[in-house]
NUMARTI-319970 format. One record per atom (N, C-alpha, C): residue in three letters; atom name; y, z, x; residue number from 1. Coordinates in nm, 2 decimals, always signed. Example, Ala and Ser with C-alpha at 12.3 -4.5 7.8 and 13.67 -1.06 7.14 Angstrom:
2
@type->ala; atom->N; Y->-0.57; Z->+0.78; X->+1.32; seq->1
@type->ala; atom->CA; Y->-0.45; Z->+0.78; X->+1.23; seq->1
@type->ala; atom->C; Y->-0.33; Z->+0.78; X->+1.32; seq->1
@type->ser; atom->N; Y->-0.22; Z->+0.71; X->+1.28; seq->2
@type->ser; atom->CA; Y->-0.11; Z->+0.71; X->+1.37; seq->2
@type->ser; atom->C; Y->+0.00; Z->+0.79; X->+1.29; seq->2
// end
This chain:
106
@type->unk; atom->N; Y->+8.08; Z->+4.76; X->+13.93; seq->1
@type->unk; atom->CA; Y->+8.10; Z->+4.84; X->+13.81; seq->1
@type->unk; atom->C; Y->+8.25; Z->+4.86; X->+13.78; seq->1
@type->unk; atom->N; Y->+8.29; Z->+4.86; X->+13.68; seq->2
@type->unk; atom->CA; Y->+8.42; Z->+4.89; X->+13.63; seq->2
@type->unk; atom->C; Y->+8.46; Z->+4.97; X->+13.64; seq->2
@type->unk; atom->N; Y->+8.57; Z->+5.05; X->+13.66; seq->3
@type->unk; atom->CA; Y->+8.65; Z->+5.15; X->+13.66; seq->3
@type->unk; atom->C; Y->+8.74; Z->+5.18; X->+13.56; seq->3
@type->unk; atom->N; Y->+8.70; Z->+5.33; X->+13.46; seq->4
@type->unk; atom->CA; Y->+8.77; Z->+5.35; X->+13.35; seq->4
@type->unk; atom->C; Y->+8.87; Z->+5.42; X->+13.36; seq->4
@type->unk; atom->N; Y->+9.01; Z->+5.36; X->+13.33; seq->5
@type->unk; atom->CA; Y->+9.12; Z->+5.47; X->+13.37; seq->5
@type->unk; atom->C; Y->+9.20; Z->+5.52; X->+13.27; seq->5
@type->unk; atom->N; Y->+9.18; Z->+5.68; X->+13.21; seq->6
@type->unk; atom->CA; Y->+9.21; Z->+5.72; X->+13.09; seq->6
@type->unk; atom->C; Y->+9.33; Z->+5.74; X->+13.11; seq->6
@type->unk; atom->N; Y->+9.41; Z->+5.74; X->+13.01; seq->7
@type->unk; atom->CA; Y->+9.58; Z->+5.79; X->+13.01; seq->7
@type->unk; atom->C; Y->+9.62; Z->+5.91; X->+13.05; seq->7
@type->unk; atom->N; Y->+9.73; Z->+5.95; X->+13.08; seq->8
@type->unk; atom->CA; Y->+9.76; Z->+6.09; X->+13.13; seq->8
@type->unk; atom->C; Y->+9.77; Z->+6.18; X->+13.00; seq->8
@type->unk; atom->N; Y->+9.70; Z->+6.30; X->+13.03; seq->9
@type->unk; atom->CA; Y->+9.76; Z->+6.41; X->+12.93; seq->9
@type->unk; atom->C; Y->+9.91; Z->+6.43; X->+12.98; seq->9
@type->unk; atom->N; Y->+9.98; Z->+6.43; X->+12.92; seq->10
@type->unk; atom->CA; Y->+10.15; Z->+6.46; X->+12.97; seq->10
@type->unk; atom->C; Y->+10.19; Z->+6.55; X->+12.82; seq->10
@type->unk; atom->N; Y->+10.11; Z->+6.57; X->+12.75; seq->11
@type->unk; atom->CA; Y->+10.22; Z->+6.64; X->+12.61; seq->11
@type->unk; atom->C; Y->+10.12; Z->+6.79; X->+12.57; seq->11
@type->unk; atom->N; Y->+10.17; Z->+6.88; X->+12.55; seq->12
@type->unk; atom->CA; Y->+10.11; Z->+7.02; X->+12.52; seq->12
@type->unk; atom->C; Y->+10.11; Z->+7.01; X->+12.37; seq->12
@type->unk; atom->N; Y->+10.00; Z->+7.10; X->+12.32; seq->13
@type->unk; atom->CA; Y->+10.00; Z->+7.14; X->+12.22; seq->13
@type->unk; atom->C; Y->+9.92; Z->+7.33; X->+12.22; seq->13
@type->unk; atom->N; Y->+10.03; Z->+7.42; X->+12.19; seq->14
@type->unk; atom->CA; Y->+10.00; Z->+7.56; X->+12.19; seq->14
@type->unk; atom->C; Y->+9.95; Z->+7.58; X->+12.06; seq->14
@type->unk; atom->N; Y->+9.83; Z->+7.66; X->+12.02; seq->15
@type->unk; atom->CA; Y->+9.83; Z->+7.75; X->+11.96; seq->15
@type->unk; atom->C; Y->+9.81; Z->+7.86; X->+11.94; seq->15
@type->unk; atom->N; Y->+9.88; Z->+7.97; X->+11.84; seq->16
@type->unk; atom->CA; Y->+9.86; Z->+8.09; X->+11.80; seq->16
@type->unk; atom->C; Y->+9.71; Z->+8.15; X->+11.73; seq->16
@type->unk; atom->N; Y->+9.62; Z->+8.21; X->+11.74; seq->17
@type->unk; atom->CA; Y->+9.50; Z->+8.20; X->+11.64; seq->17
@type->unk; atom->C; Y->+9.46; Z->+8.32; X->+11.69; seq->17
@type->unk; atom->N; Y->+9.34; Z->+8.40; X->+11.56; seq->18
@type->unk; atom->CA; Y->+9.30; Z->+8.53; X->+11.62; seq->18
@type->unk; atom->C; Y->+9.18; Z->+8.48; X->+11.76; seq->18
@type->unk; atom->N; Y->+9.20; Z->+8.62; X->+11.76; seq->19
@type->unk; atom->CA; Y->+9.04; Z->+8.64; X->+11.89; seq->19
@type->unk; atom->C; Y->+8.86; Z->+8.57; X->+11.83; seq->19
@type->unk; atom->N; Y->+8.87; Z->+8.59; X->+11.67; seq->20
@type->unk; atom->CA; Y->+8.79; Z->+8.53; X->+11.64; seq->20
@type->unk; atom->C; Y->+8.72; Z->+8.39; X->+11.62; seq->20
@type->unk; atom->N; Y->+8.87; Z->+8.35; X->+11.59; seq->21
@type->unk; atom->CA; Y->+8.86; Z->+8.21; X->+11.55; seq->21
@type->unk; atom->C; Y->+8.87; Z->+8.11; X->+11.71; seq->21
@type->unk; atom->N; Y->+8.91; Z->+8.13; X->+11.82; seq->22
@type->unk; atom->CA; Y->+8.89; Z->+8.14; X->+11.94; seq->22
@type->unk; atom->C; Y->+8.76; Z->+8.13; X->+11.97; seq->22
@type->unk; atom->N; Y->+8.70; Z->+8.27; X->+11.97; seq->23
@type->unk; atom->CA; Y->+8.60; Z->+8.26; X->+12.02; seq->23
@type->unk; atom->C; Y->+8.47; Z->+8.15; X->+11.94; seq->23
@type->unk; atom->N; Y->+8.48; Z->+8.13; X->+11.77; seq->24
@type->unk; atom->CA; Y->+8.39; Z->+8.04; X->+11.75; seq->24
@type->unk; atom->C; Y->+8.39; Z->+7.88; X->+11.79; seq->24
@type->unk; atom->N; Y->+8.53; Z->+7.87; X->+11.76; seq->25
@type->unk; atom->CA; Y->+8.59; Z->+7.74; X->+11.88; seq->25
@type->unk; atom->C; Y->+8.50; Z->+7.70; X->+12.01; seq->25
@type->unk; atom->N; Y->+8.55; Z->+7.82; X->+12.11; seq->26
@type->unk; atom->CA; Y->+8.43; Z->+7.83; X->+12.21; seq->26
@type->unk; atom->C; Y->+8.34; Z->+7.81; X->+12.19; seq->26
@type->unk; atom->N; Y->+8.28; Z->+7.89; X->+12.09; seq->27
@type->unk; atom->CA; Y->+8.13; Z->+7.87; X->+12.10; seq->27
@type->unk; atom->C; Y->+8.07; Z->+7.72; X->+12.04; seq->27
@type->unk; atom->N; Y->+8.17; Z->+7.64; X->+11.94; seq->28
@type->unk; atom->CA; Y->+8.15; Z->+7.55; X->+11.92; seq->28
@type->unk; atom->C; Y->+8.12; Z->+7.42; X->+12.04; seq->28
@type->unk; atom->N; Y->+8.21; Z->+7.42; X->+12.09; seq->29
@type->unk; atom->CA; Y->+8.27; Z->+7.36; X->+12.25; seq->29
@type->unk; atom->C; Y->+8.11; Z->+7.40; X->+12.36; seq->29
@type->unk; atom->N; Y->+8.11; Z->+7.50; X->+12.37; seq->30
@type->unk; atom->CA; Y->+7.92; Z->+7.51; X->+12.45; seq->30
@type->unk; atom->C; Y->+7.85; Z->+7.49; X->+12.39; seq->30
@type->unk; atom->N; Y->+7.82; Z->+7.45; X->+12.26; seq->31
@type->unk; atom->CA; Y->+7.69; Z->+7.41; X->+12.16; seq->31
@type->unk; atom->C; Y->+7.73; Z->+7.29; X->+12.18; seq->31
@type->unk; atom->N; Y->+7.85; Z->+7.19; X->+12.20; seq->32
@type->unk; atom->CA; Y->+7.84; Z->+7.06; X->+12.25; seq->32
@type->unk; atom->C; Y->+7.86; Z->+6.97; X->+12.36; seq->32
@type->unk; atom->N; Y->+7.87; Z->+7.09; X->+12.46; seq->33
@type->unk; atom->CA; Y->+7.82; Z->+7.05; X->+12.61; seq->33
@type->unk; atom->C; Y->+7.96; Z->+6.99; X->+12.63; seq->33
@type->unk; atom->N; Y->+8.07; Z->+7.06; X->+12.63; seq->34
@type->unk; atom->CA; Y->+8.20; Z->+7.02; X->+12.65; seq->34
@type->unk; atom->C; Y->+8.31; Z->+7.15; X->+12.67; seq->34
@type->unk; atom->N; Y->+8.41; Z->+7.10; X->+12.71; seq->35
@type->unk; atom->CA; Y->+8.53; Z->+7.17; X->+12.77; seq->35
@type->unk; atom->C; Y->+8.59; Z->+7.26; X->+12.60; seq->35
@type->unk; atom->N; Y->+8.67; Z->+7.35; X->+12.60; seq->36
@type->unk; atom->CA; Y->+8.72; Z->+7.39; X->+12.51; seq->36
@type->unk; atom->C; Y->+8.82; Z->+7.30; X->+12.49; seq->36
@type->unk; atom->N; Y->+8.90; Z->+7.23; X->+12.58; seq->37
@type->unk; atom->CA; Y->+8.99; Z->+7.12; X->+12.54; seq->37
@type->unk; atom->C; Y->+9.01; Z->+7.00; X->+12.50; seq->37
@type->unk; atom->N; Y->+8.85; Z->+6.94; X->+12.54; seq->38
@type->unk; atom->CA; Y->+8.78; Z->+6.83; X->+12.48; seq->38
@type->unk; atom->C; Y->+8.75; Z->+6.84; X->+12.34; seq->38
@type->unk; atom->N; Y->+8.69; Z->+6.98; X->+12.33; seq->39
@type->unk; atom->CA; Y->+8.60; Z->+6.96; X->+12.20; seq->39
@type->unk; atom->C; Y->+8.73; Z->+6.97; X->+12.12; seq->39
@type->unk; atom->N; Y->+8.86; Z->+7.04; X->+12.14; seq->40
@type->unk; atom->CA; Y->+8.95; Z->+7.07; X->+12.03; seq->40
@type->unk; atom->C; Y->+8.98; Z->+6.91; X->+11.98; seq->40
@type->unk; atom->N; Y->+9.03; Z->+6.88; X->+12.12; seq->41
@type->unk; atom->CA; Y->+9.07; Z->+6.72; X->+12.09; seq->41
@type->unk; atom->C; Y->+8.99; Z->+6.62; X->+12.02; seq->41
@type->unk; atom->N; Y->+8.88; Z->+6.62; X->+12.04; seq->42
@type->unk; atom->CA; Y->+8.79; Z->+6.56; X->+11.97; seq->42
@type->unk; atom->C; Y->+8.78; Z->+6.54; X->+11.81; seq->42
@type->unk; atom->N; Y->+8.78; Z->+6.70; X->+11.76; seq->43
@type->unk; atom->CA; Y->+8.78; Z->+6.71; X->+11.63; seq->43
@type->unk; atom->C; Y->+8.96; Z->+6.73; X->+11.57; seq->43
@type->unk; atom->N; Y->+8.98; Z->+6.75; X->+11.60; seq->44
@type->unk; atom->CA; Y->+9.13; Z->+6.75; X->+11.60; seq->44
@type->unk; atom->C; Y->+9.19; Z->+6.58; X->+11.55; seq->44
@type->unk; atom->N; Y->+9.23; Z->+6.54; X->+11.65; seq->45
@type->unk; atom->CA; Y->+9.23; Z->+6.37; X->+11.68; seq->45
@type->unk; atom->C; Y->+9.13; Z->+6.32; X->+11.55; seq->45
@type->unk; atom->N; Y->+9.01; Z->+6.33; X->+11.55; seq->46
@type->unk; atom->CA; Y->+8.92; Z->+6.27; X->+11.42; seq->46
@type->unk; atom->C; Y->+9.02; Z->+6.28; X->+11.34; seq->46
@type->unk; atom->N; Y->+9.01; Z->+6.42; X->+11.28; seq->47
@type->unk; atom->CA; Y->+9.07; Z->+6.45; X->+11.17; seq->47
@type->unk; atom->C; Y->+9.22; Z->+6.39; X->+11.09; seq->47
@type->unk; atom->N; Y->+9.30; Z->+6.40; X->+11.25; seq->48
@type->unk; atom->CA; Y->+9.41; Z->+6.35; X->+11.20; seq->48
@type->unk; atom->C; Y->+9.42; Z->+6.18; X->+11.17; seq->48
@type->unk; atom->N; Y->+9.31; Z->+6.16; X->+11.26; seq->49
@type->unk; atom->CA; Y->+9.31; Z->+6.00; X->+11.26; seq->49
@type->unk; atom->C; Y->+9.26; Z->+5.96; X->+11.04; seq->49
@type->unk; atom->N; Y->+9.16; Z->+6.05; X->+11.05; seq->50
@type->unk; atom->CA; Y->+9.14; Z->+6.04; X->+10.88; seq->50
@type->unk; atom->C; Y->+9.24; Z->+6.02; X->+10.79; seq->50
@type->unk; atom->N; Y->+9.31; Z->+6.15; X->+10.80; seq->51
@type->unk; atom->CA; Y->+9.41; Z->+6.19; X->+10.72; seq->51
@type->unk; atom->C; Y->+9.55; Z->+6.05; X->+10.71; seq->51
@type->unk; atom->N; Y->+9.56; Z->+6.00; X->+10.84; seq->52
@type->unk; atom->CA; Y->+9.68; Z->+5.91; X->+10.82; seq->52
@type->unk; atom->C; Y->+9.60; Z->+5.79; X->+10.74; seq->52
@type->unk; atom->N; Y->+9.48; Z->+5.78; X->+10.79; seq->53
@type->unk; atom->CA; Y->+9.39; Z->+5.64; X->+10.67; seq->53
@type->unk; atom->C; Y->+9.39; Z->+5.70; X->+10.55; seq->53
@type->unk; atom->N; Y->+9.37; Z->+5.80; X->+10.51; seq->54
@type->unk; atom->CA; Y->+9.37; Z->+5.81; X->+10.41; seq->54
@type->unk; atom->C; Y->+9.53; Z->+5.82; X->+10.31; seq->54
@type->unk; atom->N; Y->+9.61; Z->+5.85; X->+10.38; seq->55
@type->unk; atom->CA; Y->+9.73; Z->+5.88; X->+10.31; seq->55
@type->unk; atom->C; Y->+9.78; Z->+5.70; X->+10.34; seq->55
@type->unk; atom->N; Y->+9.74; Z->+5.58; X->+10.43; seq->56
@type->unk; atom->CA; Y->+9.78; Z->+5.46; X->+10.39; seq->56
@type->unk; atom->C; Y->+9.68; Z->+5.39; X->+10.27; seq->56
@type->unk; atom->N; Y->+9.57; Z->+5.49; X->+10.24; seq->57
@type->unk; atom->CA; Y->+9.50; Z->+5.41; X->+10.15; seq->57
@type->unk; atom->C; Y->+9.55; Z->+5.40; X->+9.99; seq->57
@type->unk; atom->N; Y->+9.57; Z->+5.25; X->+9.99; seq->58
@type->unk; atom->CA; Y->+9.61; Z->+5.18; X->+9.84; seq->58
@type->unk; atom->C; Y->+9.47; Z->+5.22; X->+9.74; seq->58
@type->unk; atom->N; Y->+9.49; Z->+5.35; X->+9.66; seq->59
@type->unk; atom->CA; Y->+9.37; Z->+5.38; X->+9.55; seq->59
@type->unk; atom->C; Y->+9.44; Z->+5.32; X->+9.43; seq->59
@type->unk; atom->N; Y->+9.32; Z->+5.24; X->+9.35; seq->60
@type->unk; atom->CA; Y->+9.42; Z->+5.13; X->+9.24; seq->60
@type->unk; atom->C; Y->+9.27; Z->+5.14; X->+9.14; seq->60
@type->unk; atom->N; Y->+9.34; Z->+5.18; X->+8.98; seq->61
@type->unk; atom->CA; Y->+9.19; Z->+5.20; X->+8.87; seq->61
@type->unk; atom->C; Y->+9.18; Z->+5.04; X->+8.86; seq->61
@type->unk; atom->N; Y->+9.04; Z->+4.98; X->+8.81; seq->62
@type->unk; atom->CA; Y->+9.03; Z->+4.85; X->+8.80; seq->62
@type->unk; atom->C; Y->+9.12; Z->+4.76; X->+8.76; seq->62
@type->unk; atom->N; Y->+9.21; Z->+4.82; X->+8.64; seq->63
@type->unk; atom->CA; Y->+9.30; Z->+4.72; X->+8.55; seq->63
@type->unk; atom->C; Y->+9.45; Z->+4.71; X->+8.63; seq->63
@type->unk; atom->N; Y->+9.48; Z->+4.86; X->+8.73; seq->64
@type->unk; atom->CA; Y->+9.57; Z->+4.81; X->+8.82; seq->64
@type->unk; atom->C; Y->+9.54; Z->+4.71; X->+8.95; seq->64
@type->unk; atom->N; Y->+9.43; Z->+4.73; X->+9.00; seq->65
@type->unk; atom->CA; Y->+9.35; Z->+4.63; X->+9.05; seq->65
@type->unk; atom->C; Y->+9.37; Z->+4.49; X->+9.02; seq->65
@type->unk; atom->N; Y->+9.32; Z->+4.48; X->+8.88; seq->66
@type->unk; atom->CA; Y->+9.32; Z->+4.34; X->+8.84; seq->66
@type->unk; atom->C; Y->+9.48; Z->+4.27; X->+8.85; seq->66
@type->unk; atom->N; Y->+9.58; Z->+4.36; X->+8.78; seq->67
@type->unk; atom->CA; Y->+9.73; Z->+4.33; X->+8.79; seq->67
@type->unk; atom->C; Y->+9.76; Z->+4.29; X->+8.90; seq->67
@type->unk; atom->N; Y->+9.73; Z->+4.36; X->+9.01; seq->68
@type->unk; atom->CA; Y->+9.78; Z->+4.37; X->+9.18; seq->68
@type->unk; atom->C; Y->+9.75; Z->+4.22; X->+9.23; seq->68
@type->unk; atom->N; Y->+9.61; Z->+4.17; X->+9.19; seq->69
@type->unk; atom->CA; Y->+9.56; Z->+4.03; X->+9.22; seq->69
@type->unk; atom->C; Y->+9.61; Z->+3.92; X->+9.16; seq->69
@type->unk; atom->N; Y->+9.65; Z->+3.98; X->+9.02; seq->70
@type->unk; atom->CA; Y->+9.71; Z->+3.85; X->+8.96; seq->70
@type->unk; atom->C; Y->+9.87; Z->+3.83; X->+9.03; seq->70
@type->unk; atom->N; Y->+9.92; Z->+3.97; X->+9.04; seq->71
@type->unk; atom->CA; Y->+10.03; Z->+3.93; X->+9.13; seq->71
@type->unk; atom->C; Y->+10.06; Z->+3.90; X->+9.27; seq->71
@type->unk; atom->N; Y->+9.91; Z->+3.90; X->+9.33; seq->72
@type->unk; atom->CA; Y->+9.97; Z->+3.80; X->+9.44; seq->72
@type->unk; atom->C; Y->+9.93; Z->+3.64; X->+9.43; seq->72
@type->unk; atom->N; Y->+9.85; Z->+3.64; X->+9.29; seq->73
@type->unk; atom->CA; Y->+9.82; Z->+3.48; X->+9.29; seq->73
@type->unk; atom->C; Y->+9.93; Z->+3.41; X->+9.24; seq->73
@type->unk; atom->N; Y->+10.02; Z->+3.49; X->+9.20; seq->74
@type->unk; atom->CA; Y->+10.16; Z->+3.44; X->+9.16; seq->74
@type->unk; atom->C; Y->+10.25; Z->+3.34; X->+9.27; seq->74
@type->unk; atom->N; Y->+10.32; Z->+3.21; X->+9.24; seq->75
@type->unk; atom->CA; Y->+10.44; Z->+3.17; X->+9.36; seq->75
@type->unk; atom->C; Y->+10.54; Z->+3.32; X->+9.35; seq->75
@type->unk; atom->N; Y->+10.57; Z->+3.29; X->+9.54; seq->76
@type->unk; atom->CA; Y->+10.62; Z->+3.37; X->+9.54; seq->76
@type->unk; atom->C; Y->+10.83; Z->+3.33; X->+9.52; seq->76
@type->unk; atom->N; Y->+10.90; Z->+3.44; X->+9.47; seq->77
@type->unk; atom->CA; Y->+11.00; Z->+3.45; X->+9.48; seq->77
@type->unk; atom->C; Y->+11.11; Z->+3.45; X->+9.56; seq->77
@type->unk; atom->N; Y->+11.23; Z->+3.48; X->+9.56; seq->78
@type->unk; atom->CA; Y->+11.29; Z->+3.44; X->+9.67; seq->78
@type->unk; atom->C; Y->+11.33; Z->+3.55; X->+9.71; seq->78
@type->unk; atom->N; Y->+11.30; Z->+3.67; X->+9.64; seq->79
@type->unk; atom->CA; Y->+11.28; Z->+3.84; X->+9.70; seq->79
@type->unk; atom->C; Y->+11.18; Z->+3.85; X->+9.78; seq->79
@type->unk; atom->N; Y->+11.06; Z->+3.77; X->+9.73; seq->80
@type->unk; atom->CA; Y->+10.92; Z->+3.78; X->+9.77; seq->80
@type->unk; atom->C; Y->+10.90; Z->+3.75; X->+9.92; seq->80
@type->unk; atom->N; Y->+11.00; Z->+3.58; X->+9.94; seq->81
@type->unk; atom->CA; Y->+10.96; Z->+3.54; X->+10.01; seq->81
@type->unk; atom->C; Y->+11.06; Z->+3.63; X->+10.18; seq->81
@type->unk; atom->N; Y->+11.18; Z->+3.68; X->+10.08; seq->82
@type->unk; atom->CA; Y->+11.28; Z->+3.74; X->+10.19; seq->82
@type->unk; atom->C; Y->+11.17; Z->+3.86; X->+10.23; seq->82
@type->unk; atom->N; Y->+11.09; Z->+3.93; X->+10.14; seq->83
@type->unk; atom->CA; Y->+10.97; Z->+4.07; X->+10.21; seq->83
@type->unk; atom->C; Y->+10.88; Z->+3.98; X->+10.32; seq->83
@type->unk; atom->N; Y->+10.84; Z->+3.90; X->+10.35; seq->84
@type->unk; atom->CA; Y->+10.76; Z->+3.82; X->+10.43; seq->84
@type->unk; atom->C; Y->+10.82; Z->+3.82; X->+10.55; seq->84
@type->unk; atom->N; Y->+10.93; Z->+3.82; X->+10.53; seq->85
@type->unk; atom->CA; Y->+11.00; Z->+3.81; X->+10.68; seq->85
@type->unk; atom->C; Y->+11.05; Z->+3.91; X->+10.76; seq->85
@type->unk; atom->N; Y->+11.05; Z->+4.03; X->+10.70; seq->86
@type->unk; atom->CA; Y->+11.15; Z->+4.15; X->+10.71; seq->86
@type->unk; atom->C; Y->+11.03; Z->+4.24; X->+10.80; seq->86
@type->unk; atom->N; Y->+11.07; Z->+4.26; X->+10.91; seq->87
@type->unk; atom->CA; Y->+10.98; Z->+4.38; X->+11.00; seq->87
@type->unk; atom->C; Y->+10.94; Z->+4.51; X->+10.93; seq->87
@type->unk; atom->N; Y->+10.81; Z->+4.54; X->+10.93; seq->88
@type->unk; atom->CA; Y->+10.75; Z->+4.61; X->+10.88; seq->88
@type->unk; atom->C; Y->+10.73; Z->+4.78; X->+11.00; seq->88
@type->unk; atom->N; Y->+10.76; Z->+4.86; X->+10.90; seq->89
@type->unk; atom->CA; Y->+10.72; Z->+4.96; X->+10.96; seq->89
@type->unk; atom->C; Y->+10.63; Z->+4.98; X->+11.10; seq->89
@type->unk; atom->N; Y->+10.51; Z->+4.89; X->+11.06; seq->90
@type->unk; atom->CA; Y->+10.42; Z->+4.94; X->+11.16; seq->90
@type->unk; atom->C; Y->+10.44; Z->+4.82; X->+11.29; seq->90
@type->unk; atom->N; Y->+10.57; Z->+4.77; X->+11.28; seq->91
@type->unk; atom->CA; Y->+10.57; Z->+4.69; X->+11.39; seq->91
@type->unk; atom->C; Y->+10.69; Z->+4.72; X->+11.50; seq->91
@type->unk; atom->N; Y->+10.71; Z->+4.85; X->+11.39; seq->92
@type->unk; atom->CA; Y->+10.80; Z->+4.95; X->+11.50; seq->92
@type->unk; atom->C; Y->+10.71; Z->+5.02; X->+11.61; seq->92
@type->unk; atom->N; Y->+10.76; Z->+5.02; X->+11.74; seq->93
@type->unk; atom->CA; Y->+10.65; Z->+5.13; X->+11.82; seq->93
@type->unk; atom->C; Y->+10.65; Z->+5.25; X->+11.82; seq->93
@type->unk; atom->N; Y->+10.80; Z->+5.32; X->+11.76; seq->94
@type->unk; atom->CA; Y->+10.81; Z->+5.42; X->+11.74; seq->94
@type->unk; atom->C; Y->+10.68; Z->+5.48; X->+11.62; seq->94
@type->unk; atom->N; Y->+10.67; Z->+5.44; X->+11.53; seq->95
@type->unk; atom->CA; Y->+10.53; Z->+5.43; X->+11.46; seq->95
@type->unk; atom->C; Y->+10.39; Z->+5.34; X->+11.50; seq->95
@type->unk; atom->N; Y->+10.37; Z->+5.33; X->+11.62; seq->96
@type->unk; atom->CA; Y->+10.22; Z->+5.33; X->+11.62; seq->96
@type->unk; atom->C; Y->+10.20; Z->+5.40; X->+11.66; seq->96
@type->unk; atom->N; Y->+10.03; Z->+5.42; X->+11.60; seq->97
@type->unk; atom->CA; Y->+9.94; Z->+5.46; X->+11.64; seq->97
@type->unk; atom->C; Y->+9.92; Z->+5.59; X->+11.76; seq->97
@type->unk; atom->N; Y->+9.92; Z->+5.51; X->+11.85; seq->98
@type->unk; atom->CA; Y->+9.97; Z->+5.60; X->+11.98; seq->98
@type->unk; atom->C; Y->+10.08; Z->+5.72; X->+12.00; seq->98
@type->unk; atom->N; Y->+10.17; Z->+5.64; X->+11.95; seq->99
@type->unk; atom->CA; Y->+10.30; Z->+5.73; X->+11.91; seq->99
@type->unk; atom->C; Y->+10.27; Z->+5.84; X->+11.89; seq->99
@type->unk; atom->N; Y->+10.16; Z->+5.87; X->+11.73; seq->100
@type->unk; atom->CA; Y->+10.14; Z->+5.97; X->+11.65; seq->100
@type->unk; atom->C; Y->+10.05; Z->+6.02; X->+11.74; seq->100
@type->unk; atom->N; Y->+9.92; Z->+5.99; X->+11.80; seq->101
@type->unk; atom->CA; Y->+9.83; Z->+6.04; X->+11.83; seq->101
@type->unk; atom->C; Y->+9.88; Z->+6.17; X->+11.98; seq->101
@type->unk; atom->N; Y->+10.01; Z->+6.09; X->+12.08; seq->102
@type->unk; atom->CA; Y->+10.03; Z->+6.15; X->+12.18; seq->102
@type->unk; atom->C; Y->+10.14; Z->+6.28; X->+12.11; seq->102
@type->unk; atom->N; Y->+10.16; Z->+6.27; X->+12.03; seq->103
@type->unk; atom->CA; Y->+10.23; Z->+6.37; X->+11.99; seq->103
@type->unk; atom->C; Y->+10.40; Z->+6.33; X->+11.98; seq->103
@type->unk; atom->N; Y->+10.43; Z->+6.21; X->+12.08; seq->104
@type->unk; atom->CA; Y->+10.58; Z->+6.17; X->+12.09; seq->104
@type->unk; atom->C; Y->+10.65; Z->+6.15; X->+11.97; seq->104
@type->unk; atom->N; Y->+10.58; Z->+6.14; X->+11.85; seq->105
@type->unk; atom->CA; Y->+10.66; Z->+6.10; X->+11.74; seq->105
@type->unk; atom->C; Y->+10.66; Z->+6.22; X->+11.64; seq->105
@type->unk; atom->N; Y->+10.72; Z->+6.29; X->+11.58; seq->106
@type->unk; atom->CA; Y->+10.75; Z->+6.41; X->+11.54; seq->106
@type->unk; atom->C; Y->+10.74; Z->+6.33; X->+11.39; seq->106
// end
């Protein structure tokens, strides 16, 4: 059988909140048969993982749509072709994925 070896927790995250909102937390966390620092993580982590898909998602109305396609059925240019080659954001590691999710990337 395989052996799963999770990553270290190494990064804090504090928060301030009342006694209420705490305790529903809790109670959330024993209604799903889990740790209070699991379950935070859990829904936490979802969430944020959403929010970054959502903030890279390309929303386009049909006719900008249609434009978008005719412009890449276009030859490309010699600006075009210099974007093709140029390192992209996400192939920085300071920006992945990971990065964001451990907290290391502010």
């Amino acid at each position: 059988m395989a052996t799963v070896t999770l990553p270290a927790r190494d990064a804090r995250l504090d928060l301030r909140m009342t006694a209420d909102n705490r305790a529903l937390i809790t109670q959330a966390a024993q209604l799903n048969g889990t740790s209070l620092t699991d379950y935070v993580m859990s829904v936490v982590i979802r969430a944020a993982r959403q929010d970054v898909l959502q903030a890279r998602l390309l929303h386009l109305s049909p006719d900008a749509w249609d434009d978008f396609v005719a412009a890449l059925s276009e030859p490309d240019t010699d600006a075009m072709a210099a974007l093709r080659t140029h390192a992209t954001r996400w192939d920085d590691p300071a920006n992945s994925r990971a990065a964001v999710v451990d907290g290391s990337r502010s």
